[in-house]
Structures are given as structure tokens and as C-alpha cells.
Rosetta silent file (secondary structure, phi, psi, omega in degrees, C-alpha in Angstrom):
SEQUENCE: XXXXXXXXXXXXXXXXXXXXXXXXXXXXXXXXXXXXXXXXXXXXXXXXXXXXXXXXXXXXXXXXXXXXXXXXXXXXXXXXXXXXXXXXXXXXXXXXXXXXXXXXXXXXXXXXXXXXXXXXXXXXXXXXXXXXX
SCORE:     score description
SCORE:     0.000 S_00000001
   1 L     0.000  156.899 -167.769    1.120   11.751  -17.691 S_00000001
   2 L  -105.111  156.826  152.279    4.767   10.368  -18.421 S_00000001
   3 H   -29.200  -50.138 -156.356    6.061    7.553  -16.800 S_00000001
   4 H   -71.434  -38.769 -156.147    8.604    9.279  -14.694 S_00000001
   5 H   -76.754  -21.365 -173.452    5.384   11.090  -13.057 S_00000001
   6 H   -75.698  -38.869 -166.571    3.663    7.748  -12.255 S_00000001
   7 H   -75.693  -32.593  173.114    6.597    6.304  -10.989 S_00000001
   8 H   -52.511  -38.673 -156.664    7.472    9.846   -8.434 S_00000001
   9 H   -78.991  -63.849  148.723    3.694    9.262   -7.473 S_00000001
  10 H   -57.141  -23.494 -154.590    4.250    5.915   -6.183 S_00000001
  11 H   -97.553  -58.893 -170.735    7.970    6.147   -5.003 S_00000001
  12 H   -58.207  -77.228  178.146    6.307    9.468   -2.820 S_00000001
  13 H   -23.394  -39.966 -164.057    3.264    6.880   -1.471 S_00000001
  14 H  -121.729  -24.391  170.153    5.710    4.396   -0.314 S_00000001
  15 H   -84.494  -28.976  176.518    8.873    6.043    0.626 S_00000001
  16 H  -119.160  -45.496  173.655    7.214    8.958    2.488 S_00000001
  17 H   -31.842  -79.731  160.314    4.013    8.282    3.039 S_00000001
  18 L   -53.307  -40.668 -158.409    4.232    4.954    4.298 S_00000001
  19 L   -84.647  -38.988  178.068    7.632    5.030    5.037 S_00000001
  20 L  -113.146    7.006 -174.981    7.922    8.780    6.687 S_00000001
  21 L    63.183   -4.771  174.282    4.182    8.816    8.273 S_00000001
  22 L   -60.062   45.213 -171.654    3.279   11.726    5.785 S_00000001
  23 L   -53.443  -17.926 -167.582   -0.179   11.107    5.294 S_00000001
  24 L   -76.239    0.467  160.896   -0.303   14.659    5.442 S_00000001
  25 L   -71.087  -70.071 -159.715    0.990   14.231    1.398 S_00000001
  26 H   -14.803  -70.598  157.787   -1.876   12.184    0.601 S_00000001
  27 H   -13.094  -51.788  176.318   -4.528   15.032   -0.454 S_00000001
  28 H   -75.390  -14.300 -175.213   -1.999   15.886   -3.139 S_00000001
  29 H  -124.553   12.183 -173.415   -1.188   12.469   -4.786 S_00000001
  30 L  -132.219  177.119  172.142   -5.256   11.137   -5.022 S_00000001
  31 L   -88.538 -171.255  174.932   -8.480   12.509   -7.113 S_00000001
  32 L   -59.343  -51.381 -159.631  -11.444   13.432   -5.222 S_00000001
  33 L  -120.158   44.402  160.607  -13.256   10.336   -6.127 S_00000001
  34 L   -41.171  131.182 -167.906  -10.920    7.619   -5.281 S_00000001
  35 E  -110.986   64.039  170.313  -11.310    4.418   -5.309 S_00000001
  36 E   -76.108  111.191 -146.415   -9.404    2.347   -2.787 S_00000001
  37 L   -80.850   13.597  176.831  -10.326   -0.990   -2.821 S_00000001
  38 L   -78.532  -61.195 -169.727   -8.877   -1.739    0.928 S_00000001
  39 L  -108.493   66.737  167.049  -11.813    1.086    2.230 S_00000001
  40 L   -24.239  -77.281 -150.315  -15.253    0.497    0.123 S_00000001
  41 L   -50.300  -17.291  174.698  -16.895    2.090    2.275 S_00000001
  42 L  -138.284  160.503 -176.484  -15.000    5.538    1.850 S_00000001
  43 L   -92.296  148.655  152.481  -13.765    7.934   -1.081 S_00000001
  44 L    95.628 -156.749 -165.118  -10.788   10.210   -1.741 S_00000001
  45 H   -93.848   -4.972  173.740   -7.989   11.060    0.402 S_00000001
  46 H  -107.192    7.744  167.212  -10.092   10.047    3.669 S_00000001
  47 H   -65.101  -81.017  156.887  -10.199    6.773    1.757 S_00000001
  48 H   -53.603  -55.531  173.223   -5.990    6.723    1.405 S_00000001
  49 H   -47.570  -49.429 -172.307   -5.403    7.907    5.103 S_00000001
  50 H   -70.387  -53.184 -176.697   -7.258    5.212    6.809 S_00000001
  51 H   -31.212  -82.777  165.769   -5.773    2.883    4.404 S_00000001
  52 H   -65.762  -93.648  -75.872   -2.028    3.828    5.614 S_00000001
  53 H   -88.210  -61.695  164.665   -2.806    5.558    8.858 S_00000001
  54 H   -18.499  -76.420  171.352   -4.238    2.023    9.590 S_00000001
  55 H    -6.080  -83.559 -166.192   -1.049    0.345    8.426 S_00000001
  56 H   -65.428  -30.835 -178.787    1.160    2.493   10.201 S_00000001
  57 H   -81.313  -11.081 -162.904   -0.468    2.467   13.147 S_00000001
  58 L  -117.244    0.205  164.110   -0.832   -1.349   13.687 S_00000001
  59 L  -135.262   80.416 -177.261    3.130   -1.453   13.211 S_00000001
  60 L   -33.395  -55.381 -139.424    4.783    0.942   15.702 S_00000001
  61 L  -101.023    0.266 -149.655    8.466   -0.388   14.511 S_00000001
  62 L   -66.411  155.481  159.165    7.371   -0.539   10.083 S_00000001
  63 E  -132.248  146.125 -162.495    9.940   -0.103    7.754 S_00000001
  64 E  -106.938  118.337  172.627    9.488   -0.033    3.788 S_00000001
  65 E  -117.437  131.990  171.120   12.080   -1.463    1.364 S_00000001
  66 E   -82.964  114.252  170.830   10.849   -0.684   -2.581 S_00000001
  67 E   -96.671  -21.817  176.104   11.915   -3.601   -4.354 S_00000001
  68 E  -157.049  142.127  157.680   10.688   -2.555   -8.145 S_00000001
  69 E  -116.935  120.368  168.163    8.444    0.369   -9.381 S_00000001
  70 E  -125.035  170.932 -163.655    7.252    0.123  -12.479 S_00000001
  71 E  -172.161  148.250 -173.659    5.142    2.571  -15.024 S_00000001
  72 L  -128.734 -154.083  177.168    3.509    3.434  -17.804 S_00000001
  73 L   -85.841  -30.522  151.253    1.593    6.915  -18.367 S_00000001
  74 L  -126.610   23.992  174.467   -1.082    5.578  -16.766 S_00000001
  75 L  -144.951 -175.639 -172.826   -0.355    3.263  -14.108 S_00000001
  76 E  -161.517  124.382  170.329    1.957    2.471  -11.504 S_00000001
  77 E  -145.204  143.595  156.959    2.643   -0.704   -9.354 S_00000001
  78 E  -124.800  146.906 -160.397    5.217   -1.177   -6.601 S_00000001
  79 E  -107.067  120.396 -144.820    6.565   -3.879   -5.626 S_00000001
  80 E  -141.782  158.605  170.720    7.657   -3.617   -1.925 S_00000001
  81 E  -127.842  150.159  177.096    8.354   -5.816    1.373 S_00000001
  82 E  -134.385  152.711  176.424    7.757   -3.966    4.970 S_00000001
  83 E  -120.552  158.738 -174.952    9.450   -5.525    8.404 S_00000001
  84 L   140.420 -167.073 -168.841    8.364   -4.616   12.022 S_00000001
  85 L  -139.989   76.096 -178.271    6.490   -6.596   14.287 S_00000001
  86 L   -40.788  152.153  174.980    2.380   -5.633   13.588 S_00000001
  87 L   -70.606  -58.078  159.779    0.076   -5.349   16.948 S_00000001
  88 L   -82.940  158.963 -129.952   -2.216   -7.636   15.042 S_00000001
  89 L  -135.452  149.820 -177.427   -1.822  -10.422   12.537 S_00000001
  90 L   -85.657  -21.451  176.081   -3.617   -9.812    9.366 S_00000001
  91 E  -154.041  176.193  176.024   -4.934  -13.407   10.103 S_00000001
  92 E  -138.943  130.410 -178.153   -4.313  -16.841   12.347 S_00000001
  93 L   -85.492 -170.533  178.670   -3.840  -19.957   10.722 S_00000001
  94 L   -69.771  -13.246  170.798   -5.437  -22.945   12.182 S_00000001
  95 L  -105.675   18.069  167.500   -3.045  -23.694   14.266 S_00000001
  96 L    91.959  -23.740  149.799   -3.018  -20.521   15.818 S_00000001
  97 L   -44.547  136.144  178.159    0.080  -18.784   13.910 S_00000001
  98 E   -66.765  141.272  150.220   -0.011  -14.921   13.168 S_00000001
  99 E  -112.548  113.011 -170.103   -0.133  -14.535    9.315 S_00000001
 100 L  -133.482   82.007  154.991    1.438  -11.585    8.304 S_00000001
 101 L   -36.493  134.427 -172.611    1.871  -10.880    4.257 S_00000001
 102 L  -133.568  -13.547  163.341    5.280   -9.050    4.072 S_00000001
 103 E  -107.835  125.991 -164.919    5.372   -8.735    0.172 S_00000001
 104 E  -129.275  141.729  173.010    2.953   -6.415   -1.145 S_00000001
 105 E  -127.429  134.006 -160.204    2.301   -5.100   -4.804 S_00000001
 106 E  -126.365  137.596 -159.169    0.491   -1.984   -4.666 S_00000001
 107 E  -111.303   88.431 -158.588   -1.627   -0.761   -7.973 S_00000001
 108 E  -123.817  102.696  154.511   -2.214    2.908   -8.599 S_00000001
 109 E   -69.462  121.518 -173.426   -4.723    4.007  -12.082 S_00000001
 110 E  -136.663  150.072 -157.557   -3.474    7.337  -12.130 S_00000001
 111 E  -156.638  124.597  152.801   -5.240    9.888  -14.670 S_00000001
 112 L    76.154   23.489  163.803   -4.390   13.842  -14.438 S_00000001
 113 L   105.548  -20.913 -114.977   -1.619   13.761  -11.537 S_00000001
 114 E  -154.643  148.237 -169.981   -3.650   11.951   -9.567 S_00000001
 115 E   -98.156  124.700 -163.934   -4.484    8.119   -7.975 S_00000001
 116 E  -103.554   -7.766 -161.065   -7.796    7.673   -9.580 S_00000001
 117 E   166.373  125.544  175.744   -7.662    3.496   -7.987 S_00000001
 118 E  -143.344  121.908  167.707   -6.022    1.820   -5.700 S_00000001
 119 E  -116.493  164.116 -173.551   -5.078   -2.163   -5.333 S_00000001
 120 E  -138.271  110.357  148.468   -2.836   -3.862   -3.149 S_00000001
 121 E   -95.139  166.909 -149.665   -1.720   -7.427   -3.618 S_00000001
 122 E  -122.585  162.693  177.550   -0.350   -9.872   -1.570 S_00000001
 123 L   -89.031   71.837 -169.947    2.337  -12.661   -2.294 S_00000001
 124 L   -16.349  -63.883 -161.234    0.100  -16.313   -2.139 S_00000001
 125 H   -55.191  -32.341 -152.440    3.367  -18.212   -1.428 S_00000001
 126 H   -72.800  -63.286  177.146    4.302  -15.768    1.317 S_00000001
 127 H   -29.811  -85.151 -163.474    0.468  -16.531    2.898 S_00000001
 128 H   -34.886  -42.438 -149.822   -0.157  -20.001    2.067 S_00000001
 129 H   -61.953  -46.685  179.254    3.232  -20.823    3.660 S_00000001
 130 H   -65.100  -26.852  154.325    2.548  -19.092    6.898 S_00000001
 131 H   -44.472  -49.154 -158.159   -1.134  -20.934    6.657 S_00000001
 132 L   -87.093  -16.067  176.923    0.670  -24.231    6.663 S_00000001
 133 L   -51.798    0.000    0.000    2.259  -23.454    9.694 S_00000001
């Protein structure tokens, strides 16, 4: 796979998927036997839907801005911030503040067209800060 193709694969995942609600893409951009590491518990493209479907669903208002993509022939990570106002907090610090990571780097092993693994990191500083609240 080329670069270009890695980068299309993510850039589709975060501008329309996430970005447009197209989960209905999804099928088309993973292997069979995916590995997202968000959903153990499931494989594939019913892996990647709940994964965004989730998302998207716990932020009525999300919006996506892609701040870097980068790629090789076999990988892909974007580096992205999303805004909205989630129904839930991904956490509560001790004092009872929502914590909500808003910079995310998302990790695609892509082999044959296809997202063969998928991680998503988070920005510590963004967390910890919102911890300290």
C-alpha cells in the first residue's frame, strides 16, 4: 500500500465517518479480523461501529478538526481534536469535574486496503490538567 492510500484511509475514518456519521463506510475501510483495541470484546467492522457509533452518539453536537495525518505504506495515525458538549464525561475527577480528552491520536496497521488494528491515544496534559481541577 502507498502512503497516499493510508493516509485517504484515515482522512475517510475521520472526516466522514466520524465527522459525517457514515459508519455505513466502515465495512469497506477494516479487515474481517480487526482488532480494535477500544472493543476487546468484538472483531471487524462490528468492532469499528460501536467504537464510533458510540462516540457519535454520546456527542449529539461533535465536530472533527484533523490537525496532522501522517503515513507510511503501512500505517497511519491522525492527529485530531473534536468539540461538542458529550452526554457523559469520559471520567470525573475527584472533585467532581467532567474529564473529557479533546486531543486524540488515532493508530491504524493497515495491510491490503484494509485497518488490520486500531489504537487511539489520548493527550496526558490535556487529562491530567482536567484531573487537577
Amino acid at each position: 500500500m502507498s502512503q497516499e492510500a493510508c493516509r485517504s484511509i484515515m482522512s475517510t475514518y475521520l472526516e466522514e465517518v466520524l465527522g459525517q456519521r457514515r459508519f455505513d463506510l466502515i465495512p469497506g475501510i477494516v479487515a474481517e479480523d480487526l482488532i480494535d483495541h477500544t472493543q476487546p470484546h468484538l472483531r471487524g467492522a462490528e468492532a469499528l461501529v460501536a467504537h464510533a457509533r458510540g462516540f457519535c452518539d454520546n456527542t449529539p453536537d461533535l465536530r472533527i478538526e484533523v490537525l496532522r495525518i501522517i503515513a507510511t505504506d503501512e500505517t497511519a495515525l491522525g492527529i485530531w481534536r473534536w468539540h461538542g458538549d458529550p452526554e457523559r464525561p469520559s471520567a470525573v475527577s475527584n472533585s467532581g469535574a467532567p474529564v473529557v480528552p479533546r486531543l486524540i491520536a488515532s493508530l491504524f496497521d493497515i495491510s491490503n486496503g484494509k485497518i488490520t488494528e486500531y489504537r487511539a491515544f489520548v493527550d496526558a496534559v490535556d487529562v491530567f490538567t482536567q484531573l487537577a481541577r
